[in-house]
C-alpha positions, 0 to 999 in steps of 0.5 A: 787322972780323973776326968769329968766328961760333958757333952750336949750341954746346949746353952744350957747355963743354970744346967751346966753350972749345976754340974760344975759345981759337983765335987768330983768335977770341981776335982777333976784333973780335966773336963772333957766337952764333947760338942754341941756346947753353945746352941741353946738359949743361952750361947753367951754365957755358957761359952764363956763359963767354958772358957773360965775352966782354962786349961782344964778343959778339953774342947771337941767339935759337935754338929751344933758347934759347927752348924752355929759356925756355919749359920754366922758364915752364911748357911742358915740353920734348920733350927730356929734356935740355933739360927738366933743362938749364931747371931748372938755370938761374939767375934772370939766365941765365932773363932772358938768354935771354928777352931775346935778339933773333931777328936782329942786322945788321952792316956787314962791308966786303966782306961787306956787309950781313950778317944773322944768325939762327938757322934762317931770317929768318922762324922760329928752327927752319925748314930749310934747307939747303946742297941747298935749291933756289934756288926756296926759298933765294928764299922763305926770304929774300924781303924780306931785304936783306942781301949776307950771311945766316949761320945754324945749326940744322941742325949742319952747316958749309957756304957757297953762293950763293943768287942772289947771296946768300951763305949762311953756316952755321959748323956746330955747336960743341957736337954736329957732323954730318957730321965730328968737332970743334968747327965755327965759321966766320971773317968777315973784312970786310976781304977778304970771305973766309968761312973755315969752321974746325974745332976739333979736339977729343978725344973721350975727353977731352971726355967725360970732363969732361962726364960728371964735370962734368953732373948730367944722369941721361943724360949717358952716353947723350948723350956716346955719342951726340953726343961718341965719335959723329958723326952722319952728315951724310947721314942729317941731310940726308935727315931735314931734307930731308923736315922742309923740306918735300921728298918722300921 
């Protein structure tokens, strides 16, 4: 089984059907989402292109998600975005996302056992990080039993072993640190290769269809932001670290 993972797509439409449209995930057996889907400027649309993969695609809850969930119920959201992005979705999309499991679990061949979460197993918005300590790699994952953990979140791609663990994270399609384009990762159960991939995307034009199809008020804003500008992954790491717990 060959599996495509994309995680942290954000509303993201011309981002998302870029990737979709890559050979290899146009192939893949399954695409694993792992969360944060739909709060972006274009929660609509990218919802509904999720759903056309049918039975392909595999759905895991992000804090996002929930957080959208929770904004159409009543709690209003931190972000402004995310507040707009709530009240647009339709009634089905509501019940989607309020159904979404936390984890899913497969059997990828070389792989192993294979869990996929959002953040961490035990929290849709916990840090952790490709410099995490192995002391917290071990917290983070203690009672797991998986040969393979893939996770999002933090929007930045890497793969490193955790104490005989292989700890996945595609990067974000939808708002990328570190380097431009639309980031997703390949699993391939036959040969046991993790692949992390990068969509290249252009900018200009991305923004120019978000801006024309998003009646977000600050939609200017967030594509200057997070499309024409990549945020440093250093920066990131350094505000992650101290939201992990570190000192700084």
């Amino acid at each position: 089984m060959r599996v495509a993972v994309l995680s942290d797509i954000h509303g993201a439409l011309p981002a998302l059907e870029a990737v979709l449209a890559e050979p290899e995930v146009a192939a893949a057996d399954r695409i694993l989402l792992t969360g944060d889907m739909a709060a972006g400027p274009m929660p609509v649309e990218t919802l509904d292109a999720l759903v056309e993969l049918g039975e392909r695609a595999v759905w895991v809850n992000g804090n996002a998600d929930r957080e959208l969930v929770e904004a159409v119920r009543g709690k209003p959201s931190a972000y402004a975005i995310s507040q707009w992005a709530a009240q647009r979705l339709r009634p089905d999309q509501v019940e989607l996302l309020a159904a979404l499991p936390d984890r899913r679990v497969l059997e990828l061949g070389r792989l192993g056992t294979v869990l996929f979460v959002h953040a961490t197993p035990r929290s849709d918005e916990e840090m952790i990080l490709v410099d995490s300590s192995l002391e917290r790699w071990a917290e983070v994952l203690a009672g797991e039993d998986a040969d393979t953990v893939v996770l999002g979140n933090t929007h930045m791609p890497f793969a490193r072993l955790a104490d005989r663990v292989l700890a996945v994270n595609p990067g974000s399609v939808g708002m990328p640190y570190g380097r431009g384009g639309a980031h997703w990762a390949l699993l391939d159960g036959e040969t046991g290769a993790v692949t992390l991939r990068s969509t290249p995307l252009d900018a200009t034009r991305v923004g120019e269809r978000l801006l024309a199809g998003s009646g977000f008020d600050e939609i200017g804003e967030w594509v200057e932001s997070y499309v024409t500008t990549v945020h440093s992954d250093a920066a990131a790491l350094r505000a992650f670290a101290l939201a992990e717990g570190r000192a700084g």
